[in-house]
N, C-alpha and C positions, 0 to 999 in steps of 0.2 A: 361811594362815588356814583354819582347820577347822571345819565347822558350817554352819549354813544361811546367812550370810553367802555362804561361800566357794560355793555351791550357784546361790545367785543372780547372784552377778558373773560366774560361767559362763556362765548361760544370756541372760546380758545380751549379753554377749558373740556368744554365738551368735548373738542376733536382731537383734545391731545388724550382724555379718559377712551375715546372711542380705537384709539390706536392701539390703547397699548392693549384692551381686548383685542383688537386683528392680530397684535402680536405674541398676545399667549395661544391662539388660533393652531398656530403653526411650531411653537418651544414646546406644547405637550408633547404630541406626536415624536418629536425628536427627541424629549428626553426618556420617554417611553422605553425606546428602542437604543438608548446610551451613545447618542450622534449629538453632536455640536449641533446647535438650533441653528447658525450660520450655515453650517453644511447645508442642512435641508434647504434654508434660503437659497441656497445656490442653486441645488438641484431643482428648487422649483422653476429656476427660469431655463431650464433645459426642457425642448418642447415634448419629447418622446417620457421622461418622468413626469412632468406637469399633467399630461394628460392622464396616467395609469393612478396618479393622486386623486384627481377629482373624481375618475372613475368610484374609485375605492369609496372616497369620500360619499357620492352619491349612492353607491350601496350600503354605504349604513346607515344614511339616511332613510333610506326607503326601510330599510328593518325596524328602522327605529320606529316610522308611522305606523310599520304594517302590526307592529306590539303594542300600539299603542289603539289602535282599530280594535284588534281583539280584547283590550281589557277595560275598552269604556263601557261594554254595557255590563259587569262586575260593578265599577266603578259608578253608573248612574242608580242599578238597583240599590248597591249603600246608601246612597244621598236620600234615595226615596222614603227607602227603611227607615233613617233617623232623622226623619222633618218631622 
């Protein structure tokens, strides 16, 4: 189908694939730890859990770069070794 029809069932596409990522986002975490992935939905809209999430969230982020800082120059001496 050609035209804006076919324009929009793409991007539908697109944002219904992009959700249901946001929505495994937050099912890990919960089944991790053996809680209804709804649970956690809930508790994230309580402002005092929502905040100690993102908290959390942004400390593992930051660990994550900070391992990832120390193993690129490992990581660029390989690439050099085998050009």
């Amino acid at each position: 189908m050609k035209g804006h029809g076919a324009k929009f069932g793409r991007k539908k596409e697109e944002g219904n694939c992009s959700a249901s990522f946001a929505q495994e986002a937050w099912k890990r975490p919960a089944r991790a730890v053996d809680l209804n992935p709804n649970t956690l939905l809930r508790w994230l809209q309580l402002p005092e859990f929502g905040k100690e999430y993102r908290k959390a969230r942004r400390e593992a982020v930051h660990q994550s770069v900070a391992r990832m800082q120390q193993g690129y120059r490992c990581a660029a001496g390989t690439v050099v070794l085998n050009s």
